[in-house]
C-alpha positions in Angstrom: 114.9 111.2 90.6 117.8 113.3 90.2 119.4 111.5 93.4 118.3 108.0 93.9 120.0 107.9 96.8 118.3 110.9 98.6 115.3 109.7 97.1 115.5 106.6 99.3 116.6 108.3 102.8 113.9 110.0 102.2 111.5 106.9 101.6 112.9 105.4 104.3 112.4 108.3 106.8 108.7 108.5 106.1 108.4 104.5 106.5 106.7 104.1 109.8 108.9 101.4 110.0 112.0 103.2 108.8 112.5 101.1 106.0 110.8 100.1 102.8 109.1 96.9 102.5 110.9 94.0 101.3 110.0 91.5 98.4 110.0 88.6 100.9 107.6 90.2 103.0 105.3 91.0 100.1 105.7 87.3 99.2 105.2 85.9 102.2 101.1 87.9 102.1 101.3 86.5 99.1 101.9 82.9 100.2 99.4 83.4 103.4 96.4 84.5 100.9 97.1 81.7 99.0 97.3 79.2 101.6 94.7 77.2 103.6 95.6 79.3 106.1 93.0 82.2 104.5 90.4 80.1 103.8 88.0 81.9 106.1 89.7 85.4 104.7 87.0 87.5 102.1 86.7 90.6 100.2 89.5 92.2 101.8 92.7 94.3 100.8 95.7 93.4 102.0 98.5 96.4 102.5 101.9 95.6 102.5 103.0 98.7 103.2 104.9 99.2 106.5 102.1 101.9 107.2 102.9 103.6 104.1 98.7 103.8 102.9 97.7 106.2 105.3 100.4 108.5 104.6 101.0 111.2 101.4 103.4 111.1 99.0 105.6 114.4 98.3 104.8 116.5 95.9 106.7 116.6 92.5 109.7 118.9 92.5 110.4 118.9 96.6 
């Protein structure tokens, strides 16, 4: 990006949770998955997304 930083208020403004996820967060889905915890978990994907999945990217150059 030409801006990084604009790039980013802008990431963060379409984050449903106004913010992007953080590694620790991704980490700790990580760590739950892995743990005993999930045994009874199957065949499914986890997003760690703050609601980002549902939603479209911009378009290149806007």
């Amino acid at each position: 990006a030409d801006d990084p930083e604009a790039e980013r208020a802008a990431l963060n403004a379409r984050q449903p949770l106004g913010r992007l996820v953080t590694a620790d967060e991704v980490a700790a889905a990580i760590a739950y998955l892995a743990g005993p915890a999930a045994a009874s978990v199957t065949g499914t994907a986890l997003a760690v997304d703050g609601g980002m999945q549902g939603l479209r990217l911009r378009p290149a150059g806007s």
